[in-house]
N, CA, C and O atoms as a CHARMM CRD file, in Angstrom:
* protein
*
  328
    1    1 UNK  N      0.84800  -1.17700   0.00000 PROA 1      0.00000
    2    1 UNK  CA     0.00000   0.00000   0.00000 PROA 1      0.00000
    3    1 UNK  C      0.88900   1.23400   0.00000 PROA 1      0.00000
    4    1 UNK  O      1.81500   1.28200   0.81000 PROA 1      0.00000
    5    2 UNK  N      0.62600   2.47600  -1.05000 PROA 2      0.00000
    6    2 UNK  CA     1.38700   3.37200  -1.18200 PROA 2      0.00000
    7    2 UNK  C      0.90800   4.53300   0.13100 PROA 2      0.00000
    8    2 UNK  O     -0.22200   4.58500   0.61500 PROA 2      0.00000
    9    3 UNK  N      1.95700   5.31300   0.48600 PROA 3      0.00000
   10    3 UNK  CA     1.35700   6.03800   1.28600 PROA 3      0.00000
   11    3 UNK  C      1.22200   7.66600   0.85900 PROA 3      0.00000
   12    3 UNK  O      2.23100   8.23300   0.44000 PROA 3      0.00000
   13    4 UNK  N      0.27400   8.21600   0.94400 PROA 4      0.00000
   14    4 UNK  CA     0.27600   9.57200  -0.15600 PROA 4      0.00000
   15    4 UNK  C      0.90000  10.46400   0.62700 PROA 4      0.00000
   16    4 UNK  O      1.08400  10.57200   1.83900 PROA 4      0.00000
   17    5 UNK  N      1.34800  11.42700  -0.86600 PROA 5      0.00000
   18    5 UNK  CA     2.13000  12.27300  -0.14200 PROA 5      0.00000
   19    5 UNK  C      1.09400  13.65300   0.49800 PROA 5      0.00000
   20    5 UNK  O      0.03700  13.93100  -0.06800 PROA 5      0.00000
   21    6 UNK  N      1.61400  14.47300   1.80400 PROA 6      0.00000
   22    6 UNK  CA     1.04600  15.46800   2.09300 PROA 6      0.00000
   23    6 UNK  C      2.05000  16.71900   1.57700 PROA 6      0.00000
   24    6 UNK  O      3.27800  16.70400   1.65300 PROA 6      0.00000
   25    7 UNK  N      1.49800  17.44000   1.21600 PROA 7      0.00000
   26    7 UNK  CA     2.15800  19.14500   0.99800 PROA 7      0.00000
   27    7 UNK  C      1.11200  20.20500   1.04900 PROA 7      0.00000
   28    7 UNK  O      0.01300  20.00300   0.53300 PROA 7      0.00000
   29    8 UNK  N      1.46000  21.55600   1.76800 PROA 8      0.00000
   30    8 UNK  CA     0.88600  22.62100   1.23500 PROA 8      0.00000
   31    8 UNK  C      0.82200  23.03700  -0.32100 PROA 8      0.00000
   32    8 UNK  O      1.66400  22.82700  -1.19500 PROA 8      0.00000
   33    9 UNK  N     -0.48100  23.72000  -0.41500 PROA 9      0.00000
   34    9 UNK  CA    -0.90800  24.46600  -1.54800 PROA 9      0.00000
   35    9 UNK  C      0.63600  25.29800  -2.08900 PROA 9      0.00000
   36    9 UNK  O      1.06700  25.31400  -3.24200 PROA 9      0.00000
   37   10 UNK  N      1.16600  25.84600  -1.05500 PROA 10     0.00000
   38   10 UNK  CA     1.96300  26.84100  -1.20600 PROA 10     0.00000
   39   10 UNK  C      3.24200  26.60000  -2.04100 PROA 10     0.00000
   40   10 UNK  O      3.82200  27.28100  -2.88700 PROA 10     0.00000
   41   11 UNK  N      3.49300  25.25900  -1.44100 PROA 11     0.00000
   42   11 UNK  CA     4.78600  24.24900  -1.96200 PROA 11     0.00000
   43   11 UNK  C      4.63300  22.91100  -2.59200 PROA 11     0.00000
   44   11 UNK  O      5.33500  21.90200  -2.65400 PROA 11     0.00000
   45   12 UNK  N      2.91300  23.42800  -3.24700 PROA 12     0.00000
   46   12 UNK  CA     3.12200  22.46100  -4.59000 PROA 12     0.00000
   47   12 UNK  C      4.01000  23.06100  -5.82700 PROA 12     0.00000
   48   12 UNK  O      4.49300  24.19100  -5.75900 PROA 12     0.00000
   49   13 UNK  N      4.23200  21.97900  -7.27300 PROA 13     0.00000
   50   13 UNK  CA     4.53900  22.56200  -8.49000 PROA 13     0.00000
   51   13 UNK  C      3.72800  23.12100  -9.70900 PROA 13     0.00000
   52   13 UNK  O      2.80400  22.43300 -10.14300 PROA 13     0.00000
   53   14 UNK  N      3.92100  23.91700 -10.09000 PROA 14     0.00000
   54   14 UNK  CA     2.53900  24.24700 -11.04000 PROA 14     0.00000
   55   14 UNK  C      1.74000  23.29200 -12.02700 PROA 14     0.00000
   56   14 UNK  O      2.50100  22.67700 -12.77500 PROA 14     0.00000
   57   15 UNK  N      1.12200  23.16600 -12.11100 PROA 15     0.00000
   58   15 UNK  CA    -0.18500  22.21500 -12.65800 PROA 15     0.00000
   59   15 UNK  C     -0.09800  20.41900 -11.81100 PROA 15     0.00000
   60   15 UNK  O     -0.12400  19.23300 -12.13900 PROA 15     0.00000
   61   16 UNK  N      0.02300  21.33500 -10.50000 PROA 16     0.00000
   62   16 UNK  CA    -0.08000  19.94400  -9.71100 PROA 16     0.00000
   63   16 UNK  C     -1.09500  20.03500  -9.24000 PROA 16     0.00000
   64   16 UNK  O     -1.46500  21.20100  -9.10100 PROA 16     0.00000
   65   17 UNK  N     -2.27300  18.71400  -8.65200 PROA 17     0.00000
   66   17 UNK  CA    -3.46800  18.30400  -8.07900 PROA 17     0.00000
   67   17 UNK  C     -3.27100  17.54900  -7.11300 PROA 17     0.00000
   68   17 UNK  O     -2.21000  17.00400  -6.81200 PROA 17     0.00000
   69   18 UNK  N     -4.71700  17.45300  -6.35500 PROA 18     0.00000
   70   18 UNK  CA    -4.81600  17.02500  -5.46800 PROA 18     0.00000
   71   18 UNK  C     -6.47600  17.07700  -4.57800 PROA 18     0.00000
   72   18 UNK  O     -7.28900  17.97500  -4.79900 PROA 18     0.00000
   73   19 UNK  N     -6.60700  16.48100  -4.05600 PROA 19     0.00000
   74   19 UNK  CA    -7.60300  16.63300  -2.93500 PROA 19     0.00000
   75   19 UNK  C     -7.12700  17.66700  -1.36500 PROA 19     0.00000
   76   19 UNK  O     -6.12300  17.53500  -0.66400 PROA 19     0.00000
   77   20 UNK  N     -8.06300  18.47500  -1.24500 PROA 20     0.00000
   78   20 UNK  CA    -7.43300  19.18300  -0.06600 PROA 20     0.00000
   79   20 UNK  C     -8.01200  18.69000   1.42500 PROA 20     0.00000
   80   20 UNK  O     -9.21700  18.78500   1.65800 PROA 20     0.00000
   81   21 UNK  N     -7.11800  18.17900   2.38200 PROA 21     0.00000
   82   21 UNK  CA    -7.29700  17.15100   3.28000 PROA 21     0.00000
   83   21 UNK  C     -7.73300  18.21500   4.40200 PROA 21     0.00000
   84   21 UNK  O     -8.84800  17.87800   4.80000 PROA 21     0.00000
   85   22 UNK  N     -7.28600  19.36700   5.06300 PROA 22     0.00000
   86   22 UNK  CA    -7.75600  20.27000   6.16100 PROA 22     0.00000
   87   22 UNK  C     -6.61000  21.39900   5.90300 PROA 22     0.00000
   88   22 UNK  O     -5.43000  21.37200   5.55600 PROA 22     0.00000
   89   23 UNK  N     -7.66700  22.52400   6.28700 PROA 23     0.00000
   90   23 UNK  CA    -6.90800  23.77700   6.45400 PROA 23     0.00000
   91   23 UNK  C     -6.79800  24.33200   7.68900 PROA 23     0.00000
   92   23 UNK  O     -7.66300  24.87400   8.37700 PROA 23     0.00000
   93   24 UNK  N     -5.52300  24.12200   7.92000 PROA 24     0.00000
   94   24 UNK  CA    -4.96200  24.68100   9.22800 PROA 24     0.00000
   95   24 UNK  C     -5.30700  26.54200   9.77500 PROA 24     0.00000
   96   24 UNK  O     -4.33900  27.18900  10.17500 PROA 24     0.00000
   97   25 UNK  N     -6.27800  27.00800   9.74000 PROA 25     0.00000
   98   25 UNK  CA    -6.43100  27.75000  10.46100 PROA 25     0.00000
   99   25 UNK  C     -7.61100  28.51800  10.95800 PROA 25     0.00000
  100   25 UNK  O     -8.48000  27.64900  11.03300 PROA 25     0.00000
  101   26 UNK  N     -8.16000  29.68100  11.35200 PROA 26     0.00000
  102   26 UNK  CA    -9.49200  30.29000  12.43700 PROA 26     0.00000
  103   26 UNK  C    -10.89000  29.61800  11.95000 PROA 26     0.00000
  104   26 UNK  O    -10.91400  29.01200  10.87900 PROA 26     0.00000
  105   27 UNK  N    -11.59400  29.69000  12.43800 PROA 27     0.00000
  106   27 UNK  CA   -13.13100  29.88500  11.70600 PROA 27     0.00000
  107   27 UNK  C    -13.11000  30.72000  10.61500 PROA 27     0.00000
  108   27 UNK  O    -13.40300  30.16300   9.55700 PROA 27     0.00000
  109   28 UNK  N    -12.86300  31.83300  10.56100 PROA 28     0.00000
  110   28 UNK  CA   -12.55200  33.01500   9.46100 PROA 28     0.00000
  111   28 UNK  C    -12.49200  32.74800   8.17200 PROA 28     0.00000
  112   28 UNK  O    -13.27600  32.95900   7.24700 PROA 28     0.00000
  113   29 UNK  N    -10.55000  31.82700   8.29700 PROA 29     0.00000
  114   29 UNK  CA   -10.23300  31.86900   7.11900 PROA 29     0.00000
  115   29 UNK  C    -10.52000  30.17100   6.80000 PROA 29     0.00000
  116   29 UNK  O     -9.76500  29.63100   5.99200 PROA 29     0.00000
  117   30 UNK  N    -11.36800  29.53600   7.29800 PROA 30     0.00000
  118   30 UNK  CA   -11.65600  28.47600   7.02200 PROA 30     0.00000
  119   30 UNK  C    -13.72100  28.66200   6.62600 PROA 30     0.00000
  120   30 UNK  O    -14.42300  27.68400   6.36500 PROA 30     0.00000
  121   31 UNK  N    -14.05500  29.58100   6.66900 PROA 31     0.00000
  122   31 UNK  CA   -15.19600  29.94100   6.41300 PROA 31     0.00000
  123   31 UNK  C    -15.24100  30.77100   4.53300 PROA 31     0.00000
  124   31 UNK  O    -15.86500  30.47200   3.51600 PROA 31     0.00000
  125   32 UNK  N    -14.08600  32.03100   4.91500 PROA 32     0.00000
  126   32 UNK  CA   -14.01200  32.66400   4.13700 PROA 32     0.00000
  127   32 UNK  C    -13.50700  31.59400   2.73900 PROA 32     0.00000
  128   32 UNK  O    -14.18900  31.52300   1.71600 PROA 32     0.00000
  129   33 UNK  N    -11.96100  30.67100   2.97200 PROA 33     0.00000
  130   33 UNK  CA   -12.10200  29.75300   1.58200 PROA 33     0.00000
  131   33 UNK  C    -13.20900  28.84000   1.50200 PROA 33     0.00000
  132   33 UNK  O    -13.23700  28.45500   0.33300 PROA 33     0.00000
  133   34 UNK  N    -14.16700  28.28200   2.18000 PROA 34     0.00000
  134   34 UNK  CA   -14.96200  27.39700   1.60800 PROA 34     0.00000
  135   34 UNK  C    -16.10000  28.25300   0.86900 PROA 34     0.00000
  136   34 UNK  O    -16.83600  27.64300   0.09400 PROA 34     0.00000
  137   35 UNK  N    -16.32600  29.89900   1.09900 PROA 35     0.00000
  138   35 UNK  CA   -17.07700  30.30000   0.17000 PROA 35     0.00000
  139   35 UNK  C    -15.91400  30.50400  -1.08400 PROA 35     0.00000
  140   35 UNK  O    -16.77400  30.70100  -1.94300 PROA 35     0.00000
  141   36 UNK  N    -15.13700  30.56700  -1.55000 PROA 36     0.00000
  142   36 UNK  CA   -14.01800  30.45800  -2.71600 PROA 36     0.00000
  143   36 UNK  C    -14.25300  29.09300  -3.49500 PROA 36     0.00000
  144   36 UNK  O    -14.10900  28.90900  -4.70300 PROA 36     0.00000
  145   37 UNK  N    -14.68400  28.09300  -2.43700 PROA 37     0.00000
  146   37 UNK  CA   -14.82800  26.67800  -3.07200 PROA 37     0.00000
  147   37 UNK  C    -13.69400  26.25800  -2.52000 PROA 37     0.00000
  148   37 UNK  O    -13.35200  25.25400  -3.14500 PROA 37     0.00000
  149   38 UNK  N    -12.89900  26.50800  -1.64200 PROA 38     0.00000
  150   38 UNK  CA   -12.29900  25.68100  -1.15900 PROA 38     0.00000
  151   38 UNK  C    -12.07100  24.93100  -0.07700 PROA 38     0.00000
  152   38 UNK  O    -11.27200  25.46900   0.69000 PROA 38     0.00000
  153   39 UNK  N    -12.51700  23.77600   0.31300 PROA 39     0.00000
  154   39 UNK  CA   -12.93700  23.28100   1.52400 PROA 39     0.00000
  155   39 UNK  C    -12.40600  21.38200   1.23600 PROA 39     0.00000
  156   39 UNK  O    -12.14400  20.96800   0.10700 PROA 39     0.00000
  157   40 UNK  N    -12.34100  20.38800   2.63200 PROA 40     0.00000
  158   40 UNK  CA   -11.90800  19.20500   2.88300 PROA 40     0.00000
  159   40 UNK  C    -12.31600  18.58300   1.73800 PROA 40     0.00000
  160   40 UNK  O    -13.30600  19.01300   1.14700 PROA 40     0.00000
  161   41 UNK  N    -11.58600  17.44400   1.24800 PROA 41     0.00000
  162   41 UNK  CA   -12.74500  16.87100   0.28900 PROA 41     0.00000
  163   41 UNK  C    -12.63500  17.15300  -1.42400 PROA 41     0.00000
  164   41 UNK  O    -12.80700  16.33900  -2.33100 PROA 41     0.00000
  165   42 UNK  N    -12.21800  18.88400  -1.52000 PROA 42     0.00000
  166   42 UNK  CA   -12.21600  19.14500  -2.46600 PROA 42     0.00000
  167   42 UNK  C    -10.92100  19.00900  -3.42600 PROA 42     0.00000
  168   42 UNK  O     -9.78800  19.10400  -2.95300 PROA 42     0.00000
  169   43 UNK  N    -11.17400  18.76100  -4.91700 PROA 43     0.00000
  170   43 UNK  CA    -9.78400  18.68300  -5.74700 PROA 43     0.00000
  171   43 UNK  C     -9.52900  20.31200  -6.05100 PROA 43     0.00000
  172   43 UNK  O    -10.29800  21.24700  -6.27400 PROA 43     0.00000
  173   44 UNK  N     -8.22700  20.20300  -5.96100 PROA 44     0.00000
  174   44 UNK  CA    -7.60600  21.53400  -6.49900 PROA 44     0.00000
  175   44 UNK  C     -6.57000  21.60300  -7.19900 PROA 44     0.00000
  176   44 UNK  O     -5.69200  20.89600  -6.70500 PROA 44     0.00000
  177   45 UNK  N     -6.22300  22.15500  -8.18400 PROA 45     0.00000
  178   45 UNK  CA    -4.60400  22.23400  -8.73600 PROA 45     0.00000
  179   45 UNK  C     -4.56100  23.62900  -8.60200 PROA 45     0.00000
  180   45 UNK  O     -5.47300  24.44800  -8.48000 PROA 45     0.00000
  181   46 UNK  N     -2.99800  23.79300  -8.65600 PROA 46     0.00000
  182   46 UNK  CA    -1.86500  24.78600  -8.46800 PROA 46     0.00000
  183   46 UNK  C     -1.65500  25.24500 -10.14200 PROA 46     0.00000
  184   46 UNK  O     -1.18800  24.47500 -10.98100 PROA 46     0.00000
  185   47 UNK  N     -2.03400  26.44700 -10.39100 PROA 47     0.00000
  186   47 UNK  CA    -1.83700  26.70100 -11.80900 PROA 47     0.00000
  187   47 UNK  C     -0.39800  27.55300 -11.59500 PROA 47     0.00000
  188   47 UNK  O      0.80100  27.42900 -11.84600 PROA 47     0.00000
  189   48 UNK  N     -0.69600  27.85600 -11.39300 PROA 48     0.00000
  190   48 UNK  CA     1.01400  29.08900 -11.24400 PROA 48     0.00000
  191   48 UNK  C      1.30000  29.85600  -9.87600 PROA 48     0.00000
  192   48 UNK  O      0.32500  29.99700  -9.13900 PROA 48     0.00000
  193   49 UNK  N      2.56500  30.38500  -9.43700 PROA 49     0.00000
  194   49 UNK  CA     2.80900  31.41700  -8.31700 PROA 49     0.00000
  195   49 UNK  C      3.70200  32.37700  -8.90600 PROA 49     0.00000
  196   49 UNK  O      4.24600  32.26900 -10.00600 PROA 49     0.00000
  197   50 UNK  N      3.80300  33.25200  -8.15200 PROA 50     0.00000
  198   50 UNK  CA     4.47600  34.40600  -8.57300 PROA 50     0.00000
  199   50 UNK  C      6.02000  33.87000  -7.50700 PROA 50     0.00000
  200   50 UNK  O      6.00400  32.95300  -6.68500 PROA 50     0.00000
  201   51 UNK  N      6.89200  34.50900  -7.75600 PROA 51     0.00000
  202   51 UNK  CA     7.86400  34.31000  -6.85400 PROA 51     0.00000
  203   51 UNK  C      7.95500  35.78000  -5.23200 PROA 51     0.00000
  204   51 UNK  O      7.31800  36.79700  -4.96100 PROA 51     0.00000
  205   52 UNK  N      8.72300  35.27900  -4.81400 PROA 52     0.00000
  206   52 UNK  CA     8.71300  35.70700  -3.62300 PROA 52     0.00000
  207   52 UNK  C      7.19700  35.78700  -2.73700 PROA 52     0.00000
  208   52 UNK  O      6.66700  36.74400  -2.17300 PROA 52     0.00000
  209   53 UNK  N      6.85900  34.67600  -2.84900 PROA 53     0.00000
  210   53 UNK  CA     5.99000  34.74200  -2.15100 PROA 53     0.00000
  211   53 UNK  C      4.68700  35.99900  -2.23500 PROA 53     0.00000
  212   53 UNK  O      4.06100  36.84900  -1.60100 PROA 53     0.00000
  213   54 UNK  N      4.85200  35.41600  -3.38600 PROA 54     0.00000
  214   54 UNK  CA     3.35500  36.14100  -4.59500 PROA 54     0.00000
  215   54 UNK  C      2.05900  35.41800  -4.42100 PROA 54     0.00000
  216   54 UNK  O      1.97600  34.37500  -3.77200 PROA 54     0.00000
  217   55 UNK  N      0.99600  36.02600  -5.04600 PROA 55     0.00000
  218   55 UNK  CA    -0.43800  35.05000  -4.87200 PROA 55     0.00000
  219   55 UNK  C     -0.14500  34.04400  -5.70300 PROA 55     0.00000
  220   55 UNK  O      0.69200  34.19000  -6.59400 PROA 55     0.00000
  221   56 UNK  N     -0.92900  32.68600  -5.46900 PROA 56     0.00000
  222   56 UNK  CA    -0.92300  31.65900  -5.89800 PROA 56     0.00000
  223   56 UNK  C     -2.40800  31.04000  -6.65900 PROA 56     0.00000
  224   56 UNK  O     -3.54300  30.75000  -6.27900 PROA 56     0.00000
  225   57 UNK  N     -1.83500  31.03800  -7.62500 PROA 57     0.00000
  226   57 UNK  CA    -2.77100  31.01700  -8.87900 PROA 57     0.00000
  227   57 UNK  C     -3.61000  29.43300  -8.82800 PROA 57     0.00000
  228   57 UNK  O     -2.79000  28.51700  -8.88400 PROA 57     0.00000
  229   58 UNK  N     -4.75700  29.05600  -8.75300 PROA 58     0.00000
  230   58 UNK  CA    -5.50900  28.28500  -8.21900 PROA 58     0.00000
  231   58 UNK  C     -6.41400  27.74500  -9.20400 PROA 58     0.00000
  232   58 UNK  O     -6.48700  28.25900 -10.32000 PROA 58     0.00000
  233   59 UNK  N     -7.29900  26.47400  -8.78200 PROA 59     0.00000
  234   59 UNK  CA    -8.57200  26.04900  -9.62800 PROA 59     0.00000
  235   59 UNK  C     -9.34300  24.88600  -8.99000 PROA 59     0.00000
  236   59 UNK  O     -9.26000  23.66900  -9.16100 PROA 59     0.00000
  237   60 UNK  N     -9.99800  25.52300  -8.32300 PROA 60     0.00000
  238   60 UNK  CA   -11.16200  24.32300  -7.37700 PROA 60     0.00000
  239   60 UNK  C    -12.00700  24.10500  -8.09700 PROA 60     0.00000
  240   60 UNK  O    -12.66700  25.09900  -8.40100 PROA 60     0.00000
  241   61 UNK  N    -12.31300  23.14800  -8.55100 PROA 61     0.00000
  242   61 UNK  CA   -13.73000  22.92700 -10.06000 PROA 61     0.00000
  243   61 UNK  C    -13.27100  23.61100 -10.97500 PROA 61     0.00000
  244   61 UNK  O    -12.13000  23.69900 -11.42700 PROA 61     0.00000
  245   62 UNK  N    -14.53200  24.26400 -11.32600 PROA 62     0.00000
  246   62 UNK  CA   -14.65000  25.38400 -12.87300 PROA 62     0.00000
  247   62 UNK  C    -14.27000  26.58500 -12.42100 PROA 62     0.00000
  248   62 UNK  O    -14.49700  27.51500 -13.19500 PROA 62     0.00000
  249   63 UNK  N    -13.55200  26.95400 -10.98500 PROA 63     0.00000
  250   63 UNK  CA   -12.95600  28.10900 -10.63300 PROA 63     0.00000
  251   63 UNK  C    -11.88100  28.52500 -10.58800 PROA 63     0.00000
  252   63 UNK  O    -11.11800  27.62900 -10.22600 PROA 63     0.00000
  253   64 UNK  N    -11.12700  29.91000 -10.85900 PROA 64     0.00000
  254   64 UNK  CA    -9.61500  29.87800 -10.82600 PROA 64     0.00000
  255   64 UNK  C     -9.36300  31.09800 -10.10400 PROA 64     0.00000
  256   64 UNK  O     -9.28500  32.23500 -10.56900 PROA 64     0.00000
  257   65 UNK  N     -9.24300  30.71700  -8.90100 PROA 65     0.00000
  258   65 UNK  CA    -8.67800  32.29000  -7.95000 PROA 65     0.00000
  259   65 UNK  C     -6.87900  32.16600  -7.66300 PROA 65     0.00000
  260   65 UNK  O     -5.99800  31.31200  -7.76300 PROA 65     0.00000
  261   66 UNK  N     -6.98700  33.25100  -7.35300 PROA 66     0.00000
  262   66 UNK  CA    -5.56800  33.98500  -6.86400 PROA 66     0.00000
  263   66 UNK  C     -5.78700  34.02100  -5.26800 PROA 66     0.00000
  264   66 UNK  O     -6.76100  34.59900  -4.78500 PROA 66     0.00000
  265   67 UNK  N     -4.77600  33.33700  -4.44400 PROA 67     0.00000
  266   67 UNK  CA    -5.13900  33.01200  -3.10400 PROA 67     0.00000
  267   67 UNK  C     -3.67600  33.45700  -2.52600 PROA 67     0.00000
  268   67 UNK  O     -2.67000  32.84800  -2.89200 PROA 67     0.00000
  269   68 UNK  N     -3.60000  34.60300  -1.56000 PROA 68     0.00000
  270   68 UNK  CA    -2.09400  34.88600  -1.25900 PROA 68     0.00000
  271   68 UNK  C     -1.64300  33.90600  -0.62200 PROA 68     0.00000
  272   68 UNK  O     -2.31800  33.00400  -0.12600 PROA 68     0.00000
  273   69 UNK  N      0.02400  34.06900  -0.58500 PROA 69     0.00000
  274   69 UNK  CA     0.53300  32.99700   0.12000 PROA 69     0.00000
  275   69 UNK  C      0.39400  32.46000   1.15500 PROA 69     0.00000
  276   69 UNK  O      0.43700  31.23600   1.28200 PROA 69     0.00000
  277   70 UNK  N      0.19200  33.31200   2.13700 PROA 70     0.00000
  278   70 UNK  CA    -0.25900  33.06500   3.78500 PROA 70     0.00000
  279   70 UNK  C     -1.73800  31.93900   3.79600 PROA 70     0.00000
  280   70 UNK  O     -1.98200  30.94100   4.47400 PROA 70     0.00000
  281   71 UNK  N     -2.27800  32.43500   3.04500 PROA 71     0.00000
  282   71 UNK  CA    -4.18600  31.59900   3.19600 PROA 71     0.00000
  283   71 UNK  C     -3.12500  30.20000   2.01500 PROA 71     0.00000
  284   71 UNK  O     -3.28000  29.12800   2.60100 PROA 71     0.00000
  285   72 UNK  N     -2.48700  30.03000   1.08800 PROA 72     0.00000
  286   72 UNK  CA    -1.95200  29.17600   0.90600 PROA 72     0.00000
  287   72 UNK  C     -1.23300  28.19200   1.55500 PROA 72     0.00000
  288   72 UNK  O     -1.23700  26.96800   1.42700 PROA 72     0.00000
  289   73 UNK  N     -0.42300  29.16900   2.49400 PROA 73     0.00000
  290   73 UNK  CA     0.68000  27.75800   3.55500 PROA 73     0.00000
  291   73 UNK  C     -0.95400  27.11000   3.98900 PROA 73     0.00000
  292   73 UNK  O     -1.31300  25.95800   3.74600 PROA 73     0.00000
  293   74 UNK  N     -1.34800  27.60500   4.31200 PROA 74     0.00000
  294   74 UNK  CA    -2.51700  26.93800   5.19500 PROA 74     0.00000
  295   74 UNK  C     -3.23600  25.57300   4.87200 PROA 74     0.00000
  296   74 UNK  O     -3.77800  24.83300   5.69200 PROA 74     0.00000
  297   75 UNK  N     -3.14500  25.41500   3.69600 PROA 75     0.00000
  298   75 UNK  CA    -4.31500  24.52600   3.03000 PROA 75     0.00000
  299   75 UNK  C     -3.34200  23.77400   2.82200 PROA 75     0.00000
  300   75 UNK  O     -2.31400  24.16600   2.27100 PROA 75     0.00000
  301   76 UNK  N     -3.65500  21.78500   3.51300 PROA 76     0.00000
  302   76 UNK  CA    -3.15200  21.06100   3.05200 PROA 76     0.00000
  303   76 UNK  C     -3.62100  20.32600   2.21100 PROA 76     0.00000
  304   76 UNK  O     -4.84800  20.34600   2.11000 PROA 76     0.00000
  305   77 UNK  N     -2.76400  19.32200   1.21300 PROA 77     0.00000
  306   77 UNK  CA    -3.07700  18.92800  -0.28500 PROA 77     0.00000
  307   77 UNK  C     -2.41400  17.61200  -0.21000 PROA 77     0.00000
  308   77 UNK  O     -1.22100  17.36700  -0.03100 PROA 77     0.00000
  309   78 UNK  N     -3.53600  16.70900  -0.40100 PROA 78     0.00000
  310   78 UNK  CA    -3.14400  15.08300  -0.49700 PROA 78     0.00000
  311   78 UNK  C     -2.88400  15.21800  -1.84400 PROA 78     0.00000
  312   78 UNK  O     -3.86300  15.60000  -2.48500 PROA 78     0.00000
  313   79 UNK  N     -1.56100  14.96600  -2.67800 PROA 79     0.00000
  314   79 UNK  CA    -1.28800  14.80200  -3.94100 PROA 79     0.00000
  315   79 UNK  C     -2.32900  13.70800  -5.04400 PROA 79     0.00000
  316   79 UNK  O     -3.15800  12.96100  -4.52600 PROA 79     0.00000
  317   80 UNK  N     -2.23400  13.73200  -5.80500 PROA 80     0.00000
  318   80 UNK  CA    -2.97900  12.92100  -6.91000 PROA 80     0.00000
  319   80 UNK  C     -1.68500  11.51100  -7.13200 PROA 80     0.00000
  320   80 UNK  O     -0.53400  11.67300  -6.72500 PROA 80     0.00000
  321   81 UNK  N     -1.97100  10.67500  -7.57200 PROA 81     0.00000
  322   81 UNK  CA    -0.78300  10.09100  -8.10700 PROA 81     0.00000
  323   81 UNK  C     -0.56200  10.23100  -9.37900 PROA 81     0.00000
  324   81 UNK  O     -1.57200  10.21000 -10.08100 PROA 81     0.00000
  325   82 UNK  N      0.59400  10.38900  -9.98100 PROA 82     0.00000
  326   82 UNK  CA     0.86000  10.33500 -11.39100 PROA 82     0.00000
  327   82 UNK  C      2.29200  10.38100 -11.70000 PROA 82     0.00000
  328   82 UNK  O      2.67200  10.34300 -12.87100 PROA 82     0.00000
């Protein structure tokens, strides 16, 4: 049995996926991304980042937001296999 890998949103590679397993932080910002569409459960890929810790270019379903880095470390991401 393989064991999957865990990583943040933040320190995935671009056009990488995944299911997002829990986001580490308040009611707030765990309220505020599940109206974004992003919440446990859900698939997401990493379309692009900016460097130095730029917004991070996103796609939960048929959606594609820009999510800064900070609300990024946050969200963890069970990889896809491939």
């Amino acid at each position: 049995m393989t064991e999957k890998k865990l990583v943040y949103l933040s320190g995935m590679h671009a056009n990488q996926s995944g299911r997002v397993v829990r986001i580490e932080g308040g009611a707030g910002l765990v309220s505020r991304l599940s109206a974004m569409g992003i919440r446990p459960g859900r698939k997401i890929t990493k379309l692009s980042s900016m460097l130095l810790r730029g917004p991070v270019f996103t796609q939960a379903g048929s959606t594609r937001l820009a999510i800064g880095f900070g609300m990024a470390s946050k969200i963890l991401v069970e990889l896809d296999e491939s």
